[in-house]
ZAMARGU-4260 file (C-alpha; in steps of 0.2 Angstrom, whole numbers, plus 5000, padded with zeros to 4 digits):
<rodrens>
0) 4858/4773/5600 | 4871/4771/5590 | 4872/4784/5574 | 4875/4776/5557 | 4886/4787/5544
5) 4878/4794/5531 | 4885/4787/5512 | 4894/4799/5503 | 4889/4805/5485 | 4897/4800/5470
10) 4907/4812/5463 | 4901/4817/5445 | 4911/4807/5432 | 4922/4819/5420 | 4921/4806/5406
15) 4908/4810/5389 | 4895/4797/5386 | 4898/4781/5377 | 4890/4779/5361 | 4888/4762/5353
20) 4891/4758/5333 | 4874/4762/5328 | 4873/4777/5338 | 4889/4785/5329 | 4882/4779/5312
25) 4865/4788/5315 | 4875/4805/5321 | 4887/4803/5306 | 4873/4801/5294 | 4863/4817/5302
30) 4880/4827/5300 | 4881/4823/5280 | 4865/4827/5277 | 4868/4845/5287 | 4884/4846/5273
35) 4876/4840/5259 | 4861/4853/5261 | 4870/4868/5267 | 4881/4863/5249 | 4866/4861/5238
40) 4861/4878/5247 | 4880/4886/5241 | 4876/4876/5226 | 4861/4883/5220 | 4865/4901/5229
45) 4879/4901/5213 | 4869/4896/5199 | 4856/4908/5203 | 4871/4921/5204 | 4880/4914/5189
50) 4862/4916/5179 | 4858/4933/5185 | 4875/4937/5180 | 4876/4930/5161 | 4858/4937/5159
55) 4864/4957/5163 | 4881/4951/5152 | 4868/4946/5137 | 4858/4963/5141 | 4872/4974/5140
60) 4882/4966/5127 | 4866/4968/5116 | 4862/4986/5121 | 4879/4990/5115 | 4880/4982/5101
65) 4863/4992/5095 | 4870/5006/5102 | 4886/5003/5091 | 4877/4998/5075 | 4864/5014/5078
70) 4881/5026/5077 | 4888/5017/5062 | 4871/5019/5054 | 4870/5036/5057 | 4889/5040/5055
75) 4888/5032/5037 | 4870/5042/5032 | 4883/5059/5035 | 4900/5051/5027 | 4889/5048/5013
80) 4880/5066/5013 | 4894/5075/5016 | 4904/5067/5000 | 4890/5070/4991 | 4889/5087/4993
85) 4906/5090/4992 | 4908/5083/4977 | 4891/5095/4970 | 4899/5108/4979 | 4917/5103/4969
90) 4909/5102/4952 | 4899/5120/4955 | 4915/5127/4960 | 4926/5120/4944 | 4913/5123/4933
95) 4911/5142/4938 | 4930/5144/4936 | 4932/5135/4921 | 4917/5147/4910 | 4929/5161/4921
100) 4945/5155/4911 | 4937/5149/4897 | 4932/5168/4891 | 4949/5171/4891 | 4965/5169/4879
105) 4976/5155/4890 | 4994/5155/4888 | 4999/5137/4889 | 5018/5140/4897 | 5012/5150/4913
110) 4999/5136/4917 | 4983/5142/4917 | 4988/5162/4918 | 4976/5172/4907 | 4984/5186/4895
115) 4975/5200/4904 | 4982/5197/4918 | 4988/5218/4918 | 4969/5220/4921 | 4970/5212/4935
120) 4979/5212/4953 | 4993/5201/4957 | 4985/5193/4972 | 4969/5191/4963 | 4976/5180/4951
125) 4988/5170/4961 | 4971/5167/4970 | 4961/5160/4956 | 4973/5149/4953 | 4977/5143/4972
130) 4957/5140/4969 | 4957/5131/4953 | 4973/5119/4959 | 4965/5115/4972 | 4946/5111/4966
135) 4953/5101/4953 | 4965/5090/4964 | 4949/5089/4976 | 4938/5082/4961 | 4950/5070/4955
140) 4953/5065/4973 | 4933/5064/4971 | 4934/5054/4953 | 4944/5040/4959 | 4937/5036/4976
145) 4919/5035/4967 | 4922/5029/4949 | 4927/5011/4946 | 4937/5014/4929 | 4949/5026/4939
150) 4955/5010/4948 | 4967/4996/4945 | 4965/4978/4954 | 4972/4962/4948 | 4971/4943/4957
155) 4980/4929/4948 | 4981/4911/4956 | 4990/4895/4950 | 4982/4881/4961 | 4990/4866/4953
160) 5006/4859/4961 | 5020/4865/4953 | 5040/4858/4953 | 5058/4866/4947 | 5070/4852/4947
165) 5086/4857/4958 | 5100/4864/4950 | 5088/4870/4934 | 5087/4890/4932 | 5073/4901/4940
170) 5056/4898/4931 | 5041/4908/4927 | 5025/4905/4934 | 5011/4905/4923 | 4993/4908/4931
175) 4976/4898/4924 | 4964/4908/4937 | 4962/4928/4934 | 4950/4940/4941 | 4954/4960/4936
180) 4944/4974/4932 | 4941/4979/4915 | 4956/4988/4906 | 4967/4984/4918 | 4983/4978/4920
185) 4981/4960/4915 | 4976/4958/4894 | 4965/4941/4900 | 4958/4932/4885 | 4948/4919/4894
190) 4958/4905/4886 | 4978/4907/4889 | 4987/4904/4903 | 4996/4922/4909 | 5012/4923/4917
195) 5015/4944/4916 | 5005/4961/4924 | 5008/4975/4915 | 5004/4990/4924 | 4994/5003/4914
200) 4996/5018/4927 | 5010/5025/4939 | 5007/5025/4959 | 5008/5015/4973 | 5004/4998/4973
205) 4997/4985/4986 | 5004/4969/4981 | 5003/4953/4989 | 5012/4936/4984 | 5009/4920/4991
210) 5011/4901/4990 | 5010/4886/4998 | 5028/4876/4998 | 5027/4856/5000 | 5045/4855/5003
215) 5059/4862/5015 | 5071/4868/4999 | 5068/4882/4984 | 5055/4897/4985 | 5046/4912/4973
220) 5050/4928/4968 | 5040/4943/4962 | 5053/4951/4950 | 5047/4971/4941 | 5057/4971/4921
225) 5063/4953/4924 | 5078/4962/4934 | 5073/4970/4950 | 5068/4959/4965 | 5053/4968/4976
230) 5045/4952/4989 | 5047/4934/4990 | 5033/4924/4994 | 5022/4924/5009 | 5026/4944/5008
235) 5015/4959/5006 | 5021/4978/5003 | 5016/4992/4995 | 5028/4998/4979 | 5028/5012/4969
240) 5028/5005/4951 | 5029/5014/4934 | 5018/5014/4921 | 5023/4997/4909 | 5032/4990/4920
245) 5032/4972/4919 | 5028/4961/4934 | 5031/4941/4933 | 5034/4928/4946 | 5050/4915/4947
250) 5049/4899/4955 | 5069/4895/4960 | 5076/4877/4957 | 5072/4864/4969 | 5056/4871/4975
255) 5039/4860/4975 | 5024/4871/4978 | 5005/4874/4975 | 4992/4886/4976 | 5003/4900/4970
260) 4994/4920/4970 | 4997/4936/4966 | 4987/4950/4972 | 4989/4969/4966 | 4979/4984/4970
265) 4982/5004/4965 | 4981/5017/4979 | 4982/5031/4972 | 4986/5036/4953 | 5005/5047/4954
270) 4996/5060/4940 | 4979/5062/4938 | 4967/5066/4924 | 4962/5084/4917 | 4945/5088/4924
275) 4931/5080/4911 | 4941/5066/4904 | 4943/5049/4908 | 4957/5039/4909
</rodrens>
C-alpha cells in the first residue's frame, strides 16, 4: 500500500491582526476615556491640594496677624505706662530739687549755683546740678511729645489752577485752604487768602511743597526771607529755620499749575521752656 504524505502545518504568520474602521474607532474612543479620567483624576487631585493649601495659608496668616496685633496691644499698654511713670517719676524729681534750690539765695551768672556752696562739697554740687539739667531737659523732652501747644504744624493748599505768563517776574502764591494748630505759625482769619508762614519757634522743620504742573515749562519755589531758596516743588526736607523767619512760595514765569501745598511740621524746639511755663 501505498503511503500518502502527511500535509505540513502552516507556519504561524508574524503579522498583527487587522482591524477594520469601526474596530480602531471603538479602541480610540476607550483610550480617551482612560486619558480623560486619569486627567480629571490629576485634575481634582490639584484642586484638593490647592484647597488644602490656601486653607493652612488663611490659618496661619490669621494666627499671625493676632499674634502680631496681641504684641502691639501689649507693647503699647507698657510704652504707655512706662511714659507715664516717667514723666510722675520726672516731676517728683524736679519738684524735690526745685523746694532744694529754692531755700536757697541763687546767683543768676553761675546758672543755678547756690551761695553756700562753701558748705558743701565740690562734687556734691556739681552733682545736683548734673541732676537738675538733666530732669529738666527730660521733662521738657516729656512737655512737648504730650502737650499739643508745645507744637507747630501748618498745611496750606491753593487748588485752583494757577498761570505766570512767560517772561513775567516770579509770583507769590497765595493759599485759600488753611489748616494750623492754634498760635501757630500762620495768623488765619478765616476770610483772606494768605500767601506767608511765619515761624513762631526756632528748630527743625519737616516741610513738604508740592504741585501739580499742566505744562512742560516754569515751576515753584519755597523761598525763607524772600531770598534764600530751600526746595522746589514736588520736594520734601527737613530745615532748620529761625524764629520769624518768613516762608512764601514763588511761581516762576511760564509755569501753569494747580493744586499747589505747602506742608510744615516742628521736630523739636532749638530751646525749650523753663520748667512750669508754657510757651
Amino acid at each position: 500500500d501505498s503511503v500518502k504524505p502527511s500535509s505540513a502545518k502552516k507556519a504561524p504568520s508574524d503579522k498583527p491582526p487587522e482591524y477594520n474602521q469601526g474596530q480602531v474607532q471603538e479602541i480610540n474612543k476607550k483610550v480617551d476615556s482612560k486619558i480623560q479620567r486619569v486627567e480629571e483624576n490629576i485634575l481634582q487631585w490639584i484642586d484638593e491640594e490647592t484647597k488644602t493649601l490656601k486653607d493652612t495659608l488663611e490659618k496661619d496668616i490669621v494666627s499671625i496677624r493676632t499674634e502680631v496685633d496681641t504684641k502691639n496691644i501689649e507693647m503699647n499698654s507698657k510704652v504707655q505706662t512706662s511714659i507715664a511713670d516717667l514723666k510722675e517719676e520726672m516731676t517728683e524729681k524736679v519738684a524735690i530739687i526745685d523746694n532744694k534750690l529754692m531755700d536757697n539765695i541763687f546767683d543768676t551768672a553761675t546758672d543755678y549755683i547756690p551761695n553756700d556752696t562753701q558748705e558743701q562739697s565740690p562734687g556734691s554740687t556739681k552733682a545736683i546740678l548734673d541732676l537738675k539739667n538733666k530732669l529738666h531737659q527730660n521733662c521738657n523732652t516729656l512737655r512737648f511729645l504730650c502737650s499739643e501747644p508745645l507744637s507747630v504744624q501748618f498745611s496750606m493748599w491753593n487748588k485752583n489752577e494757577i498761570a505766570v505768563p512767560r517772561g513775567d517776574d516770579p509770583r507769590i502764591i497765595c493759599f485759600n485752604w488753611i489748616n494750623c494748630n492754634a498760635g501757630g505759625a500762620i495768623d488765619d482769619d478765616g476770610v483772606s487768602d494768605m500767601h506767608t508762614v511765619v515761624i513762631p519757634i526756632a528748630g527743625p522743620y519737616l516741610l513738604s511743597l508740592g504741585c501739580q504742573l499742566m505744562g512742560h515749562s516754569g515751576g515753584i519755589q519755597l523761598k525763607r526771607n524772600k531770598r534764600e531758596k530751600l526746595m522746589d516743588g514736588g520736594r520734601s526736607d527737613i530745615v532748620d529755620l529761625n524764629e520769624d523767619d518768613v516762608l512764601e512760595v514763588y511761581a516762576e514765569g511760564g509755569t501753569k499749575l494747580k493744586e499747589v501745598n505747602l506742608m510744615g511740621c516742628l521736630l523739636r524746639p532749638r530751646v525749650f521752656i523753663t520748667p512750669g511755663t508754657t510757651m
